[in-house]
N, C-alpha and C positions, 0 to 999 in steps of 0.2 A: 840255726838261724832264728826259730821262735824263740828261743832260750833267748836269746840276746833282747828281740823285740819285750817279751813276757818272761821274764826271770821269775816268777812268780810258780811256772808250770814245772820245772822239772825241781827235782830236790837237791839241794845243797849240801857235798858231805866238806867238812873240816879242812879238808888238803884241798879242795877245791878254792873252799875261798880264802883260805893264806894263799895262794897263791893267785890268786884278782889280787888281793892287796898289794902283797909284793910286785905286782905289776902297778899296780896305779902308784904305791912311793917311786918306783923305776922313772916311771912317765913324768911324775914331779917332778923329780929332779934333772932330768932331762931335757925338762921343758925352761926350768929356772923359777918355778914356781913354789912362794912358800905356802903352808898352810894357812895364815891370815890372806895371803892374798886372793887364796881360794875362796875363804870364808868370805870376804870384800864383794868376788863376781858372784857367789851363789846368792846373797843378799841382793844386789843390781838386778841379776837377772830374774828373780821373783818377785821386784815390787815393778819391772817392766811389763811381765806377764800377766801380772794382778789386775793392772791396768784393764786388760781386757776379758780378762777370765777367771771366776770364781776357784782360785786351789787349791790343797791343800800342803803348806808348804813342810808341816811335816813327813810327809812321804818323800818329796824332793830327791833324789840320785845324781848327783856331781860325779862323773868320773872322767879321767884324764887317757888317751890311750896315746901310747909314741914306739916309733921308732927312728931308726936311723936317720931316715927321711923328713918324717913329719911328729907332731903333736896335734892330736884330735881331742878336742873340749865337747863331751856328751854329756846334755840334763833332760832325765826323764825326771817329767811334772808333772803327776796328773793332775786333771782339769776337771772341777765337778758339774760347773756348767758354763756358758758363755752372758756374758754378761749384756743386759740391755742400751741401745744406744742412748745417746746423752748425755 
């Protein structure tokens, strides 16, 4: 569960993350999503967010999760600080 929250903590080998990817192309196309159109919402939903908080949009993480059932849209954004009213 932290892994997921902080991917940052555990270590990443080779076969682990071919295989994230090959799940999120999975999720793409599952979902009917191309790669511009991805590229389109991760741009929307960063100059939304900017709006209110200072971040750093290259760090930004898009990823798609689906199954059978559903398609899930997760972006981890970090935030360096919130920005003042006005």
């Amino acid at each position: 569960m932290l892994e997921k929250l902080f991917p940052w903590v555990s270590p990443v080998n080779s076969r682990s993350e071919a295989k994230r990817r090959l799940k999120l192309i999975l999720a793409h196309d599952r979902a009917g999503l191309n790669p511009q159109m991805i590229e389109l919402m991760r741009a929307e939903i960063l100059e939304v967010v900017a709006r209110y908080v200072e971040i750093d949009p290259e760090e930004m993480e898009l990823s798609l999760e689906s199954n059978e059932r559903i398609s899930c849209l997760m972006a981890n954004v970090p935030i360096r600080r919130v920005k003042a009213k006005g």
